[in-house]
C-alpha positions as CSV (number, residue, x, y, z in Angstrom):
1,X,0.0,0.0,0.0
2,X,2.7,2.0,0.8
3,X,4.4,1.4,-2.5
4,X,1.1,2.3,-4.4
5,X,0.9,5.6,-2.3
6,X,4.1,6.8,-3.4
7,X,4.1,6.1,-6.9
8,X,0.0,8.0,-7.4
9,X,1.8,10.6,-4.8
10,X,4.8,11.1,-8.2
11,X,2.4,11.0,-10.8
12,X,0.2,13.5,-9.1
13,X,3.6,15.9,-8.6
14,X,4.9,15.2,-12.2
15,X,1.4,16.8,-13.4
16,X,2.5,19.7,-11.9
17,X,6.5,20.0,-12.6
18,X,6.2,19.1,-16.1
19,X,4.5,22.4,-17.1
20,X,6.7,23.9,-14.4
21,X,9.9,22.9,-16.6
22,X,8.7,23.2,-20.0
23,X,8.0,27.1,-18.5
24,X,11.7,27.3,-17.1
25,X,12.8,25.9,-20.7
26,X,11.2,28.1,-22.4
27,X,11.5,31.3,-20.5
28,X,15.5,30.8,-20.1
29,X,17.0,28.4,-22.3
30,X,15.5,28.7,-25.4
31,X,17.9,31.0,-27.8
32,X,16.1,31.6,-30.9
33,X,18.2,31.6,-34.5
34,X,16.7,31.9,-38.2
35,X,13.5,31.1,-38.9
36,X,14.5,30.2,-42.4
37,X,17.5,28.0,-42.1
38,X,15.6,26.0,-39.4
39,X,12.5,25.4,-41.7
40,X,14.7,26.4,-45.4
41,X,13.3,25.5,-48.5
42,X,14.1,22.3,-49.7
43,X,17.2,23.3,-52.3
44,X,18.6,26.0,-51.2
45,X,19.0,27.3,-54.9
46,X,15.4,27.3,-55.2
47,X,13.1,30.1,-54.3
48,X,11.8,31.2,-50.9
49,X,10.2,28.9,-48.9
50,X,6.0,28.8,-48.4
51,X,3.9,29.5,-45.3
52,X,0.4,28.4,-44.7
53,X,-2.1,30.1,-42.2
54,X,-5.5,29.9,-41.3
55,X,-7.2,33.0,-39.4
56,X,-4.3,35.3,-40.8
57,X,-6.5,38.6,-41.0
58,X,-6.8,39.5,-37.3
59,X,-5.2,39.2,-33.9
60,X,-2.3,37.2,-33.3
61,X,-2.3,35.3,-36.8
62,X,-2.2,38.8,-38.6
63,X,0.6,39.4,-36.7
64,X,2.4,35.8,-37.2
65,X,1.4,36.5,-41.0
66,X,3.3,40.1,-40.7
67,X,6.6,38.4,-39.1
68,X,6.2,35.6,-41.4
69,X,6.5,38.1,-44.2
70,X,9.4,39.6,-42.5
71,X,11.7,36.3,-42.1
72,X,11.2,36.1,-46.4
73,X,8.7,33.6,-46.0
74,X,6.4,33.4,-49.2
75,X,2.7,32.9,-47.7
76,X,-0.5,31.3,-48.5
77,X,-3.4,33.1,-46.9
78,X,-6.5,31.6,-46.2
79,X,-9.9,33.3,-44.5
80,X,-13.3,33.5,-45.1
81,X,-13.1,37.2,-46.2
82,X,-11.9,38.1,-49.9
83,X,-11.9,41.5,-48.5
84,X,-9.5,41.5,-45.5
85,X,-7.6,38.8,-47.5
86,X,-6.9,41.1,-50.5
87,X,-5.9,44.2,-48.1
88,X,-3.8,41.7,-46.0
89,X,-2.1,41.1,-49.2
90,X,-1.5,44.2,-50.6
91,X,-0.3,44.8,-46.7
92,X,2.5,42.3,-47.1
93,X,6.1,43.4,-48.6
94,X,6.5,43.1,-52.6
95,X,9.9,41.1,-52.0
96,X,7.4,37.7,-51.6
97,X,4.9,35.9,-53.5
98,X,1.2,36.1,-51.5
99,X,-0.8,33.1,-52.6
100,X,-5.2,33.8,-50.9
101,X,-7.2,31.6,-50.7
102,X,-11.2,32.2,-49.8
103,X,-12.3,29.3,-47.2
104,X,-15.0,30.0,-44.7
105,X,-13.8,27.8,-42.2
106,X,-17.0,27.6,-40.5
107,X,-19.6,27.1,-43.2
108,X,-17.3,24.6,-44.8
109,X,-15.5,23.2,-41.7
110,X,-17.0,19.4,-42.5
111,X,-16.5,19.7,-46.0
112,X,-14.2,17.7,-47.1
113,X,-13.7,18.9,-50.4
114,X,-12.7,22.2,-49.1
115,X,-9.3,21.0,-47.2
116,X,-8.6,18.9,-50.6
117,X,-9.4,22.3,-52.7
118,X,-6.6,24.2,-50.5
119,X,-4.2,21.1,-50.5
120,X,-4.3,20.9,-54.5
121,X,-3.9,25.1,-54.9
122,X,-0.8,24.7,-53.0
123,X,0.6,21.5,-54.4
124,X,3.5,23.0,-56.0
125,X,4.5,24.8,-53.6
126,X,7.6,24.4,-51.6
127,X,5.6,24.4,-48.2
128,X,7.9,24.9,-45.1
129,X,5.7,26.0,-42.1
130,X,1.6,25.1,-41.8
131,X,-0.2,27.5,-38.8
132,X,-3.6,26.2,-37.8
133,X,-5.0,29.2,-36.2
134,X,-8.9,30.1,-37.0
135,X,-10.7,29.8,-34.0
136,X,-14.0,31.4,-32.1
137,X,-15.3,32.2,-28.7
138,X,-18.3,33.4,-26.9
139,X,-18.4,33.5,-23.4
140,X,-21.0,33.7,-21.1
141,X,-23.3,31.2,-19.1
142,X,-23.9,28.0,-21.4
143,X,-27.7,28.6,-21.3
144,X,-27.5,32.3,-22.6
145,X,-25.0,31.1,-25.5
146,X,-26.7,31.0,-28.9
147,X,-26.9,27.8,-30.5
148,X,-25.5,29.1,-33.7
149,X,-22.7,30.4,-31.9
150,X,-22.3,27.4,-30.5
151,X,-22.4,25.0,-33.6
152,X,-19.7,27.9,-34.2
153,X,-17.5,27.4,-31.6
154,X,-17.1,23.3,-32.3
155,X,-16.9,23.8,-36.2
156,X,-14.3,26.7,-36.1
157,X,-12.3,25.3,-33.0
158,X,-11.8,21.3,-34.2
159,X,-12.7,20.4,-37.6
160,X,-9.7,22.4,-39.6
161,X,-7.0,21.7,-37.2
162,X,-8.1,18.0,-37.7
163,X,-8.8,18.0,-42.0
164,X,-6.3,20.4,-42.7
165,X,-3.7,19.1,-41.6
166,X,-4.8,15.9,-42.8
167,X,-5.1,17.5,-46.2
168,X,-1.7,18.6,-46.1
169,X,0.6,16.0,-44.1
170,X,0.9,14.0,-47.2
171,X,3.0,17.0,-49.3
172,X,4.5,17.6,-46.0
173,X,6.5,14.5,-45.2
174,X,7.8,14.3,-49.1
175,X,10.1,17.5,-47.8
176,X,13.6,16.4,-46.6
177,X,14.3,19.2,-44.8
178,X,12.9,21.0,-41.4
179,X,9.0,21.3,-41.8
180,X,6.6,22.6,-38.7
181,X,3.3,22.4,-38.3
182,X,2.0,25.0,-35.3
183,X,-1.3,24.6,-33.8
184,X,-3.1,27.5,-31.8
185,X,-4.8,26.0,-28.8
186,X,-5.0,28.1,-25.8
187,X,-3.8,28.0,-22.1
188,X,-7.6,27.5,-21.5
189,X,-7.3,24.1,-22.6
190,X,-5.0,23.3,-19.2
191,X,-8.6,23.9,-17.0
192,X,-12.5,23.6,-16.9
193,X,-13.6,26.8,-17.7
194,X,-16.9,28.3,-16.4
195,X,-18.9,31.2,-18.4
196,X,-16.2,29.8,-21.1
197,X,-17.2,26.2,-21.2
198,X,-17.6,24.9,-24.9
199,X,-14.6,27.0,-25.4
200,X,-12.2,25.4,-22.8
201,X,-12.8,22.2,-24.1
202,X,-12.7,23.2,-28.0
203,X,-8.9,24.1,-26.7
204,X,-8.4,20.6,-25.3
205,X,-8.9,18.7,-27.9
206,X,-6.6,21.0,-30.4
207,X,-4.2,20.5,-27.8
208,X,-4.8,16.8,-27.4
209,X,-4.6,16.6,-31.1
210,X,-1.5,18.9,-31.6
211,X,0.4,17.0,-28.7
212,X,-0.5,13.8,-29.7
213,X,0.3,14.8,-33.5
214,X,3.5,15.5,-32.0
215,X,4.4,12.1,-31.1
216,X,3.6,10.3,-33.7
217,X,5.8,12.5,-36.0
218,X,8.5,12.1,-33.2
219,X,11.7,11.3,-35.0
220,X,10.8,12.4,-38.1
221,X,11.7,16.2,-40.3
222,X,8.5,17.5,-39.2
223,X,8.0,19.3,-35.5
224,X,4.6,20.3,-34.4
225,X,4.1,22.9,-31.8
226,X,1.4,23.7,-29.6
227,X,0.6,26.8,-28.9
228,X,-1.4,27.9,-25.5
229,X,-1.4,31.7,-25.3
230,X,-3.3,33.4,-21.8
231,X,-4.9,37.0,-22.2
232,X,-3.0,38.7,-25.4
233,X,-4.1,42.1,-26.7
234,X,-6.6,41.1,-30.1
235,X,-10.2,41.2,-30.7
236,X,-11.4,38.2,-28.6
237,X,-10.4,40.5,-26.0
238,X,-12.1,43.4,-26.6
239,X,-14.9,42.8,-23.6
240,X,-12.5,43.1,-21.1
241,X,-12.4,46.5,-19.2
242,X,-9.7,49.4,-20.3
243,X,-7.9,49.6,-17.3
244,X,-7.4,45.4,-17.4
245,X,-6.0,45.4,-20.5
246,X,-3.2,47.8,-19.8
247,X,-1.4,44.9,-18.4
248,X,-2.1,42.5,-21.4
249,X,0.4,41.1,-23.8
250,X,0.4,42.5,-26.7
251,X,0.3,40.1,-29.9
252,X,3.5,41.5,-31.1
253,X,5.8,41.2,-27.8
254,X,3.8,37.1,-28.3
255,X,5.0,36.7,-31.7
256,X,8.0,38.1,-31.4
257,X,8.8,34.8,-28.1
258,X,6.8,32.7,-30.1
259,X,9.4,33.1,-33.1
260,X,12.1,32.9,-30.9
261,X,10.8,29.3,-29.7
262,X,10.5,28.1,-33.0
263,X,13.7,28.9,-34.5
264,X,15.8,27.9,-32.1
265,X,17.5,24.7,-32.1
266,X,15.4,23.5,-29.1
267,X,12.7,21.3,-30.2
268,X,9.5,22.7,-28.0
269,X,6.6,21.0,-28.5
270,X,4.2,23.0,-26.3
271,X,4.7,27.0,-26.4
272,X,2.9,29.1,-23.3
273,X,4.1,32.3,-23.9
274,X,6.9,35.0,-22.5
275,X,7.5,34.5,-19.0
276,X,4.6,36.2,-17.4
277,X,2.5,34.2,-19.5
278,X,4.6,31.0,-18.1
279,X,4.4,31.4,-15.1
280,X,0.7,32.2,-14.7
281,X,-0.5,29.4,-16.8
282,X,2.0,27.1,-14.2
283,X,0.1,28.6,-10.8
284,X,-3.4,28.3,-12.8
285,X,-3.0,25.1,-14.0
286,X,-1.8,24.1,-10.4
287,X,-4.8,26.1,-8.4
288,X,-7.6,25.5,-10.6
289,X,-7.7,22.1,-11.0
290,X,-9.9,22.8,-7.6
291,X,-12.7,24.1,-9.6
292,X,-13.9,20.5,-10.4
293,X,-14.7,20.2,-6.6
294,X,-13.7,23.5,-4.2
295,X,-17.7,25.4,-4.3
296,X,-15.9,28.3,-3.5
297,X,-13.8,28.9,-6.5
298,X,-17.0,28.7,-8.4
299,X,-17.7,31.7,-6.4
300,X,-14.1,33.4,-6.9
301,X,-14.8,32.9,-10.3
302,X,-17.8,34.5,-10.8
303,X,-16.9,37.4,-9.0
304,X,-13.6,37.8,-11.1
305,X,-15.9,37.4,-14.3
306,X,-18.5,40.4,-13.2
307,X,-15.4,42.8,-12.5
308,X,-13.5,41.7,-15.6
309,X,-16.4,41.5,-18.4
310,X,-17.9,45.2,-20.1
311,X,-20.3,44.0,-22.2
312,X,-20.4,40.0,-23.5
313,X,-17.9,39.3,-25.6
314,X,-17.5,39.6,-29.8
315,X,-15.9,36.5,-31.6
């Protein structure tokens, strides 16, 4: 009995160190290099290399798109508006080649016809880096939430991470050289979240996925990262009270860590976010896991919501 004690007693601590180190990793041994000679195109003669992202028109994936851009990448935009897509491009620098491609990711999110349309228009491409990162939320108690919004929520938030990358994975593993694949999850996938339920768990299972993913291409050119961001300065955070998001993240001091992570020579599979970000999601992740039984962070909870919420949030 003893023996059995012990060893639930380690598993139950490893659940928290793990996240603990792979914060500690992150935060002060990661030393990012060059995005393109980590993922470089497959001759080097050739031309630039491609990236592919999903949600690219706002928040942090516009800004992944911009640094993308930046690091010489050649990019393959896909949204559901022509509009934003078109001004996105004409955005971008006129060193690289833009490639958009119209995909409402909600409307089409089971069809399969609509990941094989995206795979074919980018079949001769020399695609280096794939970023799932369309997603969705509405918060607010479950039995307020629209069910349109929340059909959208579970068609946004799962089915392209899942047929995407399906879609794709063949052309990817016929590269020889560096490939990624980066997933967006959220640091709300590490705990049940009330007022932000369906959302929570839409975040768990990209991150089950992603991490999962992960192993399975263990070993071979292609590294998949999972990203979990907290509170960052975009849209989906535009309910929150001025005088909380002073102290938010903004999506270019994210990108600008989250680029870091990825070209170094450190293979991280699961990205939080700069240290503040880190080390919150650690002491969350730690203290939450009460919710599931401790009445009185229910309570806490609620509380923090009325004082933190201006108006119910915008998707």
């Amino acid at each position: 009995m003893e023996t059995l004690l012990i060893v639930l007693g380690l598993y139950v601590l490893s659940s928290k160190i793990i996240p603990i180190w792979e914060a500690v990793k992150v935060i002060f041994l990661v030393r990012g290099g060059v995005l393109s000679k980590k993922y470089p195109a497959q001759n080097e003669k050739s031309a630039r290399p491609w990236a592919l992202i999903t949600g690219c028109t706002a928040g942090i994936g516009e800004q992944i798109t911009h640094r993308l851009a930046k690091e010489g990448y050649n990019l393959v935009l896909v949204s559901r508006s022509i509009q934003k897509l078109e001004q996105l491009r004409d955005e971008l620098s006129p060193d690289i080649e833009k490639k958009i491609i119209q995909a409402d990711l909600c409307s089409q999110a089971t069809d399969l016809h609509t990941y094989q349309r995206i795979a074919y228009e980018v079949s001769n491409l020399d695609l280096a880096i794939v970023i799932n990162n369309a997603g969705v939320i509405y918060n607010g108690y479950y039995k307020d939430i629209l069910s349109a919004h929340i059909r959208e929520q579970a068609l946004v938030n799962t089915y392209p991470y899942l047929l995407l990358t399906r879609a794709l994975l063949p052309q990817l593993l016929k590269r020889k050289v560096q490939t990624a694949i980066v997933n967006l999850a959220s640091s709300a996938s590490f705990i049940p979240g009330p007022y932000s339920a369906q959302y929570h768990c839409s975040k768990a299972f990209d991150r089950f996925f992603s991490e999962a993913l992960a192993s399975e291409l263990d070993g071979s050119h292609i590294q998949v990262t999972t990203v979990c961001p907290m509170y960052v300065q975009t849209k989906m955070i535009s309910n929150m009270k001025p005088s909380w998001r002073n102290g938010v993240t903004s999506s270019e001091e994210y990108v600008e860590k989250l680029f870091q992570v990825l070209s170094s020579g450190t293979r991280v599979k699961l990205f939080v976010g700069p240290t503040f970000h880190s080390m919150e999601t650690c002491v969350n992740k730690i203290l939450m896991n009460m919710v599931s039984w401790y009445r009185p962070t229910y309570v806490m909870i609620e509380k923090f919501r009325k004082g933190f919420i201006d108006s119910e949030p915008k998707n």
